[in-house]
C-alpha positions, 0 to 999 in steps of 0.5 A: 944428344943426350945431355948428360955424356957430353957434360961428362966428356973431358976438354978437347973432344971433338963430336960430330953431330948429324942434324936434318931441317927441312929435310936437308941434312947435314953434319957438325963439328963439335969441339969440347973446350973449357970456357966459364959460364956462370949458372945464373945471367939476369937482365931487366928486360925494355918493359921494365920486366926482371929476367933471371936466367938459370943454366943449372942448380950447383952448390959451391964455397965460392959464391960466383959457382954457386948457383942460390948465391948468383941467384939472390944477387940478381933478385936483390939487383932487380928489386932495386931497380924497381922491376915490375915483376920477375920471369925465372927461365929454368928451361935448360936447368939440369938438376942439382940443388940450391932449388930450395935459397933459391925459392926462400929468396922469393916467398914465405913460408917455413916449408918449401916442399916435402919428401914422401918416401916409400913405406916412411910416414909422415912425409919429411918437410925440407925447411926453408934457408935464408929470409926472403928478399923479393918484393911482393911482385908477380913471378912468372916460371918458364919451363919446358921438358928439360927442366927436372929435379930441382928446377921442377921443386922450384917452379912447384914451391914457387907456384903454390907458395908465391902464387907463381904462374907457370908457361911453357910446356910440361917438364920432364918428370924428376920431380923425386929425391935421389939416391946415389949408390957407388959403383966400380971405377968411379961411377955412381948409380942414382935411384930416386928414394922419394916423391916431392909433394907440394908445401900447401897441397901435400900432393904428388904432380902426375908424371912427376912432372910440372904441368904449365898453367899456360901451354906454349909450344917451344920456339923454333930454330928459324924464331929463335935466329930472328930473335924471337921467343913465343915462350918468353912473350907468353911470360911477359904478356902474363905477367904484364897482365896482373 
């Protein structure tokens, strides 16, 4: 299901959703409603481990929509709790933006990436926003083929700028700057304008995409229902290593 049409379907649209497993198939009723659901969840996890879970990147005046705000609160509610270290989950993060207080919170450095684009030289550094508030703790980034745009510049920022490592499987290859032209009726047309290169390197990720430091393939159905995630014990075991 592509994602981004149901995002964009009004409330009270109803779907029906073929799905085959195990060689059986099935259909599913889906019913559009309007409920709240923050961007950002987080928990300290039994092994005294801090878990930020990020749905999306969004920017709002109000800072129960706003995705960099959610996020900093959690950090700051974390570090007080003495958690041994941090897993940002970015694996269902569509893009958007406040990728960039987001990474500030977690590490130094004046320059969180840079834009190249096409014909423009030298590449143009996008500043760091807001003081970092993270304790020196490990941070382990999980990611998988959904994460593009700013969940790909942040697991980049974070992996060379806060020594992050990244587990899951490679992303989905939007690590660009987009442009927006408008079109008829509302609608708009996005064209990416400019490739991200990273802080310390300078250099553009082949595919534009994020390539995991450890590999490990996404969880099943059957693990997720019993409640198990070989991602996110990678994440863990990683970072309870160092």
């Amino acid at each position: 299901m592509d994602i981004f049409l149901l995002n964009a379907l009004p409330v009270g649209v109803e779907l029906k959703l073929d799905i085959e497993r195990a060689g059986r198939s099935a259909t599913i009723l889906l019913r559009l409603i309007q409920a709240d659901v923050p961007s950002v969840e987080s928990r300290l996890l039994d092994d005294g481990v801090g878990y930020v879970f990020v749905r999306w990147f969004a920017s709002s005046n109000d800072a129960a929509r706003n995705t960099a705000a959610l996020a900093r609160q959690a950090f700051i509610a974390l570090a007080a709790q003495d958690a041994r270290g941090l897993i940002i989950d970015l694996r269902s993060a569509l893009g958007g933006s406040g990728e960039v207080a987001i990474a500030s919170a977690l590490c130094d450095g004046d320059v969180i990436y840079s834009i190249q684009q096409p014909l423009t030289a030298p590449a143009r550094a996008v500043k760091r926003e807001g003081e970092r508030i993270w304790p020196d703790r490990p941070i382990i980034i999980l990611v998988n083929e959904h994460v593009i745009s700013a969940g790909e510049g942040l697991a980049l920022s974070l992996r060379e700028l806060a020594h992050a490592k990244i587990v899951g499987r490679t992303t989905g290859g939007g690590l660009t700057e987009m442009s927006f032209v408008p079109l008829a009726d509302g609608y708009v047309l996005t064209i990416p304008s400019g490739v991200v290169l990273g802080p310390l390197s300078g250099k553009d990720q082949p595919g534009h995409a994020i390539k995991p430091d450890t590999e490990v393939p996404n969880p099943s159905i059957e693990e997720l229902l019993g409640g198990r995630d070989r991602q996110l014990d990678a994440a863990r075991a990683a970072l309870l290593s160092k």
